[in-house]
C-alpha positions in Angstrom: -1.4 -74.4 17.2 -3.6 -71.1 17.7 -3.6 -68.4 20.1 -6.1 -70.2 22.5 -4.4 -73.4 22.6 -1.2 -71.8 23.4 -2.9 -69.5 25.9 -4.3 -72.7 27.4 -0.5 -74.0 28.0 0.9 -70.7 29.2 -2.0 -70.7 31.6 -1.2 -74.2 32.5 2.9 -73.4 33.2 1.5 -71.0 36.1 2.2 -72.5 39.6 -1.1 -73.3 41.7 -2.2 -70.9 44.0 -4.8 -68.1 44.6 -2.4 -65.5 43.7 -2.5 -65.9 40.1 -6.6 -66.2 39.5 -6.8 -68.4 35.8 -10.4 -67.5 34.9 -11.6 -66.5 31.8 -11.4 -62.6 30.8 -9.3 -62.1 34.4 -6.7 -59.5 34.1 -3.6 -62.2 34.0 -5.6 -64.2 31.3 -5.8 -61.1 29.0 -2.4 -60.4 30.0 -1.3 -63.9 28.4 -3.1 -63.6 25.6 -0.5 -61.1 24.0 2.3 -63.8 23.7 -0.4 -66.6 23.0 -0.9 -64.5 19.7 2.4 -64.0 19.0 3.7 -67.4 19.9 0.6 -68.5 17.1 2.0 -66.1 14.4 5.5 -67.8 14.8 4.1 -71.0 14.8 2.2 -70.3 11.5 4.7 -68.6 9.7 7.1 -72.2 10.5 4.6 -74.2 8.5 4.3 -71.7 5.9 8.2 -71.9 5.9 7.4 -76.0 5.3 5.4 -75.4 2.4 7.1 -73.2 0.9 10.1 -75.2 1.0 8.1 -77.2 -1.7 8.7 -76.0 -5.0 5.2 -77.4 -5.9 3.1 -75.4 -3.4 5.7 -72.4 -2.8 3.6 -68.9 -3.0 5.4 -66.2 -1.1 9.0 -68.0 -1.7 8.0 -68.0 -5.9 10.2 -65.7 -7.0 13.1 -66.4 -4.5 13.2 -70.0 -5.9 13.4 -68.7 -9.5 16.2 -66.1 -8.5 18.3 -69.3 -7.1 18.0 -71.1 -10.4 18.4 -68.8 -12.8 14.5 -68.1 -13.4 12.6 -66.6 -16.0 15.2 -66.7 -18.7 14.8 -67.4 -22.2 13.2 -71.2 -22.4 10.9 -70.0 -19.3 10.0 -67.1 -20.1 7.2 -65.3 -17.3 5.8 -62.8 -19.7 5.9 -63.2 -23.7 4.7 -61.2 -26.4 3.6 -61.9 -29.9 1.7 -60.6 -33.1 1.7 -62.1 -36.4 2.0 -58.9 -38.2 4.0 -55.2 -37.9 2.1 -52.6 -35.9 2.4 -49.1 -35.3 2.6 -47.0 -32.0 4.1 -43.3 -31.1 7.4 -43.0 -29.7 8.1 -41.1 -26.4 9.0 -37.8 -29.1 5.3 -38.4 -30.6 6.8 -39.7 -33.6 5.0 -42.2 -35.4 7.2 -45.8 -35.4 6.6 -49.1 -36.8 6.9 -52.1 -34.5 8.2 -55.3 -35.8 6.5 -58.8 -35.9 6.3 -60.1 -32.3 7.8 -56.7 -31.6 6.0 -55.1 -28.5 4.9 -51.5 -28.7 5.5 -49.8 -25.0 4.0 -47.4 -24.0 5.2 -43.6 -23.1 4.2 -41.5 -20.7 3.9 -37.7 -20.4 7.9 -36.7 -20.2 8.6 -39.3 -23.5 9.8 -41.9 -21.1 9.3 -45.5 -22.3 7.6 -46.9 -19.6 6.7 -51.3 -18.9 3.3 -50.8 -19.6 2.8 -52.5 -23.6 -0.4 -51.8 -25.8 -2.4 -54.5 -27.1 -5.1 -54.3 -29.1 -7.5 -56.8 -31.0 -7.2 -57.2 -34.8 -8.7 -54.6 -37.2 -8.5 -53.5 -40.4 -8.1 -50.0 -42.0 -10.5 -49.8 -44.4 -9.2 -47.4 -46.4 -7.1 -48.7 -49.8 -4.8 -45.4 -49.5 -4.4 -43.7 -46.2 -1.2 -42.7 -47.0 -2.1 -40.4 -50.2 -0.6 -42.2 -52.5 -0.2 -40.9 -56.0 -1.5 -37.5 -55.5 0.4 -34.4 -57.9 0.8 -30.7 -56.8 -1.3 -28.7 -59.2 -4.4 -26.1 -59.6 -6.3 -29.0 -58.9 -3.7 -31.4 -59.5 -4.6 -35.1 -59.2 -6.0 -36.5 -55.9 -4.6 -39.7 -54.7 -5.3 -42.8 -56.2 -9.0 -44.0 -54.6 -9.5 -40.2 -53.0 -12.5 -37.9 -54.4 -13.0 -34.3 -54.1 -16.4 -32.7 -54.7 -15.9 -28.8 -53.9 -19.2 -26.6 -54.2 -20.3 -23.6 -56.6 -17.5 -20.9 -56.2 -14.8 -22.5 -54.6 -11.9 -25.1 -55.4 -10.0 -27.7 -53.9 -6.6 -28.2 -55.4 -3.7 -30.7 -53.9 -0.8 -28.4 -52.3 1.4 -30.8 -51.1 2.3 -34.3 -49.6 5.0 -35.8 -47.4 5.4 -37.1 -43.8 4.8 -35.2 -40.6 5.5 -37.3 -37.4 6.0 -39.9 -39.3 2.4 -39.4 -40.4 2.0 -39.9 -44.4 0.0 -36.6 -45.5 -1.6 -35.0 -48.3 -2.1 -30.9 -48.3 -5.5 -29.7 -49.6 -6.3 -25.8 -50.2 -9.9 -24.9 -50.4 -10.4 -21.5 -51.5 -12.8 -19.3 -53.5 -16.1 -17.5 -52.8 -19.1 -19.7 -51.7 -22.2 -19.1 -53.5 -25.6 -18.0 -51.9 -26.6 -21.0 -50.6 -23.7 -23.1 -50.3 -23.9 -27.2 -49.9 -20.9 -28.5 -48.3 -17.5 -29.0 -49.9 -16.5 -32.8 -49.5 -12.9 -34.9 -49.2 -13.2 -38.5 -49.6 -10.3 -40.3 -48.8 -12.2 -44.0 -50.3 -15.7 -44.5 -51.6 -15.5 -48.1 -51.7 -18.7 -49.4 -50.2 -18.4 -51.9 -47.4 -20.2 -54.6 -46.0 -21.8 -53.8 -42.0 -24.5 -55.7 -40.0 -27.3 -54.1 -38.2 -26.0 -52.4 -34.4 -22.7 -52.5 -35.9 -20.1 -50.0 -34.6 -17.4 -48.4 -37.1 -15.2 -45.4 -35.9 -13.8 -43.3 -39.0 -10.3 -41.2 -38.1 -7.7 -39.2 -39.5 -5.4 -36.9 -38.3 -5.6 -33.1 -39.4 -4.1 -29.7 -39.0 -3.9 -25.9 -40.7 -0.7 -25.3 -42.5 -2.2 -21.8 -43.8 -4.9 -19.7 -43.7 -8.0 -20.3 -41.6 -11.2 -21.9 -41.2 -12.8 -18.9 -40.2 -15.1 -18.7 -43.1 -16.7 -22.0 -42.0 -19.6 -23.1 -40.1 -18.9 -26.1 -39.4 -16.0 -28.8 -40.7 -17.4 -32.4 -39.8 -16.1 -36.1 -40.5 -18.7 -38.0 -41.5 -19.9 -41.8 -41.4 -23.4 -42.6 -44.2 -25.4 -45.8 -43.9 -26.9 -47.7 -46.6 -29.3 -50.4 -47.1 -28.4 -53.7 -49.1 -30.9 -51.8 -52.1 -28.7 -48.9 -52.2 -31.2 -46.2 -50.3 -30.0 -43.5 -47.8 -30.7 -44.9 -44.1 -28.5 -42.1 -42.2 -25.7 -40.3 -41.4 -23.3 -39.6 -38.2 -21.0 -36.5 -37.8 -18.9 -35.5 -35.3 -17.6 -31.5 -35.7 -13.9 -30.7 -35.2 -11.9 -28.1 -35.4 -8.1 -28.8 -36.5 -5.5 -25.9 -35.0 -2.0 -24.9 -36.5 -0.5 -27.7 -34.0 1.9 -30.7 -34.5 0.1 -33.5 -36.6 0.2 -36.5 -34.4 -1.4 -34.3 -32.1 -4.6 -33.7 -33.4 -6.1 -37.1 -34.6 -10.1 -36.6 -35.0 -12.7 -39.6 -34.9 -16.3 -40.3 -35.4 -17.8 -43.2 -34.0 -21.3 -44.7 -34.9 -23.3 -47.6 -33.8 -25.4 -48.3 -37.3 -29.1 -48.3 -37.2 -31.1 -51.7 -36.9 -32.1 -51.4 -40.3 -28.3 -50.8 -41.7 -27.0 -53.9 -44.0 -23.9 -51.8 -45.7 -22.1 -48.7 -44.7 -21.5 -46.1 -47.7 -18.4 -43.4 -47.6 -17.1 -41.9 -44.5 -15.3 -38.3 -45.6 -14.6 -34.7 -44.2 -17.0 -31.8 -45.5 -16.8 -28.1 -45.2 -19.7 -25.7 -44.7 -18.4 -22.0 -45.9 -20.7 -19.2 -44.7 -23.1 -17.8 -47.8 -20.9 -14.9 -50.0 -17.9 -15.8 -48.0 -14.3 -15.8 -49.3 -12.2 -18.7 -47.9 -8.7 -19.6 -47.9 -7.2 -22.3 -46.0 -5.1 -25.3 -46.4 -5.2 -28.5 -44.5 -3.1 -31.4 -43.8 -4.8 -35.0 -44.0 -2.4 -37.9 -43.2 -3.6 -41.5 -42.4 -7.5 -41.5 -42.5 -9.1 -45.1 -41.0 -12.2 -46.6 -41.0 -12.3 -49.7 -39.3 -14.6 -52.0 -37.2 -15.2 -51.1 -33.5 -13.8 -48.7 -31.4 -10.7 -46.1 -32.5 -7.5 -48.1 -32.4 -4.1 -47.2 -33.2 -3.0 -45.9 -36.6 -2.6 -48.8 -39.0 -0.8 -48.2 -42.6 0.2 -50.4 -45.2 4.1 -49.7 -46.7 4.6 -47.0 -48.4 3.5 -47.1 -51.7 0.8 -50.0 -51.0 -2.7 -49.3 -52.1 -4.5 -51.9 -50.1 -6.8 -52.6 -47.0 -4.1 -53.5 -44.3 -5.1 -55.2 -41.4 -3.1 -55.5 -38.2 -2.7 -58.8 -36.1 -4.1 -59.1 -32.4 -1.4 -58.5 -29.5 -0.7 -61.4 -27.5 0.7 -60.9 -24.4 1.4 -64.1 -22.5 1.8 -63.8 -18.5 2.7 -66.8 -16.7 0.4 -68.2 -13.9 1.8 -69.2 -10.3 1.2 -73.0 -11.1 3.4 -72.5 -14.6 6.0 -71.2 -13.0 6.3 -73.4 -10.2 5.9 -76.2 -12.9 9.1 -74.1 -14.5 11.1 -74.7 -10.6 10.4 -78.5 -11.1 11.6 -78.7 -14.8 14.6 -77.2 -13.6 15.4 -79.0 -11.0 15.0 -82.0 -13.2 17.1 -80.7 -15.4 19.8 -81.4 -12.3 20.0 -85.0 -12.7 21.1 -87.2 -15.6 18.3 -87.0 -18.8 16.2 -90.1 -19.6 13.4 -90.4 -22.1 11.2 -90.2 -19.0 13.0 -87.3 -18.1 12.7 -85.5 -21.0 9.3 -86.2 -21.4 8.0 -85.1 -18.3 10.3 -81.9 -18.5 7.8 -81.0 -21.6 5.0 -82.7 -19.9 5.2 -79.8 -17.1 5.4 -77.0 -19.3 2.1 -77.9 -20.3 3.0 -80.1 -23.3 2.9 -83.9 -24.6 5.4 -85.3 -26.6 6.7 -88.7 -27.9 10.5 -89.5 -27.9 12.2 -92.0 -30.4 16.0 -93.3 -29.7 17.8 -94.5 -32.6 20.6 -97.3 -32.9 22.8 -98.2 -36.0 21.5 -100.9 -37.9 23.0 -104.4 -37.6 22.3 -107.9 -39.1 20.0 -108.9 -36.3 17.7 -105.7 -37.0 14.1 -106.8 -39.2 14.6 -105.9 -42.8 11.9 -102.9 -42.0 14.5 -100.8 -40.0 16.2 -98.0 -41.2 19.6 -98.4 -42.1 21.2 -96.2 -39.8 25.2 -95.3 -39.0 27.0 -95.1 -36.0 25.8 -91.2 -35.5 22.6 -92.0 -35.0 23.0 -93.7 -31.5 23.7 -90.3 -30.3 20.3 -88.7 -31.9 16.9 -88.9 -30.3 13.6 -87.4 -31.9 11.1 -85.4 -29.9 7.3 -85.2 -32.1 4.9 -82.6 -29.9 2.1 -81.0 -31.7 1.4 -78.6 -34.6 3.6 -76.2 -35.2 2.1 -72.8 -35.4 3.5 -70.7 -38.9 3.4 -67.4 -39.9 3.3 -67.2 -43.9 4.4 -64.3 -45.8 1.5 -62.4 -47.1 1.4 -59.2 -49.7 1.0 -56.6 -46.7 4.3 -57.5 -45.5 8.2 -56.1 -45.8 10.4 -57.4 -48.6 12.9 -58.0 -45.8 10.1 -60.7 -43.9 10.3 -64.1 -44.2 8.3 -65.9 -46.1 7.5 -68.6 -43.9 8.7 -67.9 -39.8 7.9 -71.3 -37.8 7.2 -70.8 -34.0 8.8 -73.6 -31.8 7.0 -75.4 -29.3 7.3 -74.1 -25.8 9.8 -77.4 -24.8 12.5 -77.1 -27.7 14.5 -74.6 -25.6 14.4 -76.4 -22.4 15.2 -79.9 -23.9 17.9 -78.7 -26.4 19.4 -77.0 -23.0 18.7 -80.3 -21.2 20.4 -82.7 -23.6 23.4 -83.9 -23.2 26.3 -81.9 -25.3 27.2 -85.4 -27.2 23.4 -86.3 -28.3 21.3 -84.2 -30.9 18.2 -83.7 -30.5 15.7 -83.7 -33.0 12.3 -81.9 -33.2 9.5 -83.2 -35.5 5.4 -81.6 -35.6 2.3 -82.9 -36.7 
């Protein structure tokens, strides 16, 4: 009842008489009202406590019926994560780490605590063939890394100085020094000058992470990373630039981006790369770190690197991060309860049936002389075995951006293999079959 029908009754429990005046808005009426409301909070929170008795329509009881049987655990899972590839995220020390498949990358906060919060990203692909320098020699130039380019201008010199890992960030050292000529161009570090294929309004972000291990870039008016546009007939459309200034700091803590929304007229993107501009008659002297340059599609996303040693465009799975709804987990309270009582085909097959999947079961029986010629000829064992076919199994192949160590072929069960292996009875075997 509400608050006006049990005001109506307290009013009514009142014995007759002047001395206790029942019309509306009098001082005894508003007096009543107090318990009226109380007395319909009560009475609402009783037929909330029915429903929620009711594993099929329980809300504010939810997780109080999964903590009494045993819910989420590892066939009813409330959250679960997946990506079909390795991925690679910083660690709470700002260390650079590579995440496993299906391996979720958490996030850290400001003290390098792990905290619950997990990245996801869409797929993308580093364009770049070689972002982790691979190939390049010390030397006076030396040799640049496989796919890389240099072009220094008249006067000075860029020579590879180094290579290693920072952070965890693959790097290649690069000194630029000599006297720039009277009217200097730019001095230019391409880390790939493959061209690649774009669509008009398309955005692509170029990145790489920099710092000065010596010298400075005092001499210079400007260092820039740079994205160029082309058309499908090879002629200059434009160009995008973003200046930045790289500091003495830690690597991983100075990753610089540019990122361009291509004109309408763009139908291929040319060479993204980092140029210098040295001030006219000016000596310069500096060497800088490059580790893990990326051009990809869309907005900046987190580093992505091929294994060491791999020259190739890697591309990195979407995240998947699964978060089950109120009505899936209170399907997950009935499947459990079911799993209470003694398994039957029907049984089993609406334990799959309510966590959202449709299967078939076959039972099996030996064969004996009264069985048609057709059947299989089947032992004793086999009265114990019972097949479950669902739908198609989802597989993850092996492809050449992957680990030696990886599979080459990982198959993803259907969400009802754990729960019916669990349900089935220790002497059957259960059998599991996919289109």
């Amino acid at each position: 009842m509400d608050a006006s029908a049990y005001l109506s009754q307290l009013l009514g429990l009142l014995p007759p008489g002047d001395a206790l005046p029942r019309e509306p808005g009098s001082r005894l009426e508003r007096l009543l009202s107090v318990p009226a409301a109380e007395l319909a909070r009560v009475d609402g929170r009783v037929e909330a406590l029915l429903r929620e008795a009711d594993p099929a329509r329980t809300t504010e009881m939810l997780a109080d019926w999964e903590r009494a049987l045993g819910l989420p655990d590892e066939c009813y899972p409330n959250e679960k994560f997946s990506r079909a590839s390795t991925a690679w995220y910083f660690d709470g020390a700002g260390v650079l780490r590579e995440a496993a498949v299906d391996e979720p990358r958490y996030l850290y906060d400001a003290a390098g605590q792990r905290t619950e919060a997990v990245l996801v990203e869409d797929v993308a692909t580093n364009g770049i063939r070689n972002p982790a320098g691979v190939d390049a020699i010390v030397g006076t130039p030396g040799t640049m890394p496989t796919n890389w380019a240099a072009f220094p201008i008249s006067g000075l010199s860029i020579a590879v100085a180094g290579f290693g890992i920072e952070d965890g960030i693959a790097y290649v050292d690069f000194r630029i020094s000599g006297t720039a000529s009277a009217s200097p161009a730019a001095s230019i570090i391409r880390a790939d000058q493959v061209y690649r294929q774009a669509a008009q309004n398309d955005i692509w972000t170029y990145s790489q992470f920099m710092r000065v291990v010596a010298g400075s870039l005092t001499g210079f008016s400007q260092c820039r990373l740079y994205v160029t546009a082309w058309n499908a007939g090879g002629a200059f459309l434009g160009q995008y630039f973003s200046s930045v200034a790289p500091s003495g700091a830690r690597l991983a803590e100075q990753r610089y981006s540019i990122t361009a929304t291509l004109l309408p007229a763009t139908t291929g993107l040319g060479g993204s790369q980092l140029d210098f501009l040295p001030n006219p008659n000016t000596t310069v002297d500096v060497t800088l770190r490059i580790g893990l340059p990326q051009l990809e599609r869309g907005q900046l996303s987190s580093p992505i690197r091929p294994p060491l040693g791999t020259i190739a465009a890697t591309t990195r799975a979407a995240d998947q991060l699964y978060i089950a709804t109120v009505q899936e987990r209170r399907q997950r309270i009935l499947a459990r309860l079911i799993e209470r009582f003694e398994p039957t085909p029907a049984a089993i097959i609406g334990l799959a049936a309510r966590l959202g999947d449709t299967v078939t079961l076959t039972e099996f029986r030996p064969h004996d002389c009264e069985m048609a010629c057709e059947a299989p000829v089947l032992d004793d064992a086999w009265a114990h075995a019972f097949q479950v076919a669902g739908g198609a199994q989802q597989v993850v192949e092996f492809t050449c951006e992957d680990h030696c160590e990886t599979p080459l072929s990982q198959w993803r069960t259907g969400r009802y293999e754990c729960a019916i292996r669990r349900f089935a009875p220790a002497h059957t075997v259960p059998i599991f079959s996919y289109a």
